[in-house]
C-alpha positions in Angstrom: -28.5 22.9 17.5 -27.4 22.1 14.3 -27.6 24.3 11.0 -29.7 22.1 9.2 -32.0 22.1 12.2 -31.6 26.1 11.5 -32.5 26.3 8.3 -35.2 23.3 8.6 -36.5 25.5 11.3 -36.2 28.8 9.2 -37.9 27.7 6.2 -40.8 25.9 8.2 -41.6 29.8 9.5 -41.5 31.4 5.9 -43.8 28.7 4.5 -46.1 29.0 7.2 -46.6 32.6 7.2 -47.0 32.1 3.8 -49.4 29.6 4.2 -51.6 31.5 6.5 -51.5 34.2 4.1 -53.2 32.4 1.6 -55.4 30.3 3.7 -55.7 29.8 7.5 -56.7 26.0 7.3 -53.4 25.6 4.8 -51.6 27.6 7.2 -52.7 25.4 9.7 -51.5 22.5 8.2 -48.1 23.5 7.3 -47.8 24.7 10.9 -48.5 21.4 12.4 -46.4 19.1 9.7 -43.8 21.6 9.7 -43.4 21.4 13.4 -43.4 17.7 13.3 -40.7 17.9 10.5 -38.2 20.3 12.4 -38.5 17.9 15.6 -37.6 14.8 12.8 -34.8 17.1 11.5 -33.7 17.8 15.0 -33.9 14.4 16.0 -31.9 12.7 12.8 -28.9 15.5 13.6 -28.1 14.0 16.6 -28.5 10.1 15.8 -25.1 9.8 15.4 -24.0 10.8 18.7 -25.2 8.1 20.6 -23.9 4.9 21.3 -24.6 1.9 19.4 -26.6 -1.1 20.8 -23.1 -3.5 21.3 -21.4 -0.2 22.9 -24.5 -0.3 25.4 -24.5 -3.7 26.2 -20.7 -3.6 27.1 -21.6 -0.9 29.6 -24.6 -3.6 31.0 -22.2 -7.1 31.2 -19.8 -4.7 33.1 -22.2 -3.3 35.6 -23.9 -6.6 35.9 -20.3 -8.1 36.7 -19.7 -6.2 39.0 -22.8 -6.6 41.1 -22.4 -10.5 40.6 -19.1 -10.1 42.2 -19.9 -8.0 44.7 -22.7 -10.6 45.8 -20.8 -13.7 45.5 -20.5 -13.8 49.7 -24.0 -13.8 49.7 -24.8 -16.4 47.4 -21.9 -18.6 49.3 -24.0 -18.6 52.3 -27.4 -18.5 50.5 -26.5 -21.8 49.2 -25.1 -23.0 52.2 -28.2 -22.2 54.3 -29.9 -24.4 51.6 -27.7 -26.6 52.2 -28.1 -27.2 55.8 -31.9 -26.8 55.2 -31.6 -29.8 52.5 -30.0 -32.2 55.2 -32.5 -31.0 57.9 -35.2 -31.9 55.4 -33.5 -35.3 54.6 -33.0 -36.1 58.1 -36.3 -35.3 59.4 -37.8 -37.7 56.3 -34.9 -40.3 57.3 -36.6 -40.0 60.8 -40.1 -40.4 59.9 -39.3 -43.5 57.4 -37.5 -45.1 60.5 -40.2 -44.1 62.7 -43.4 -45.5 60.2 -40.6 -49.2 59.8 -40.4 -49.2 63.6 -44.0 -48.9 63.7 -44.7 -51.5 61.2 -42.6 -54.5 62.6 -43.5 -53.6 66.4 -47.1 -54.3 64.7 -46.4 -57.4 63.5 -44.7 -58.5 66.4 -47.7 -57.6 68.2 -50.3 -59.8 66.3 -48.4 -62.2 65.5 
């Protein structure tokens, strides 16, 4: 804790016995806002200490590099399942267009 947090925290107890000595809603008040205050005094002391937003995302691009790398094997066969699933897919429609052309001229042979 810091000593301005100490001394925040300090003069926030000697106004608010002070305040309750005069008034019990006052002193109520000042309790409350004072509380809030120390916490914001608190909080601001240590602001500094933590790492900036460019500092952070360093940290992120190297833990997401990592990961990528560490799944490139499976990407390599995810794409070449896809792959093989493309030229199924392409064959099968290959198939069916050779099948509905056979169809067609096996009709016309037919009537004519």
């Amino acid at each position: 804790m810091s000593k301005r947090t100490v001394v925040a925290g300090v003069a926030w107890v000697v106004l608010t016995v002070l305040a309750f000595g005069t008034d019990v809603i006052l002193g109520s008040v000042v309790l409350i806002f004072g509380a809030a205050a120390v916490v914001v005094v608190q909080l601001s002391s240590t602001w500094s200490e933590h790492p900036d937003f460019e500092a952070r995302e360093v940290v992120r691009a190297r833990r997401r590099k990592a990961k990528w790398e560490k799944n490139a094997p499976r990407r390599e066969k995810d794409a070449a399942r896809y792959a093989a699933h493309q030229a199924r897919q392409a064959a099968k429609a290959r198939a069916a267009q050779d099948r509905a052309t056979g169809a067609s001229t096996a009709d016309d042979r037919g009537t004519s």
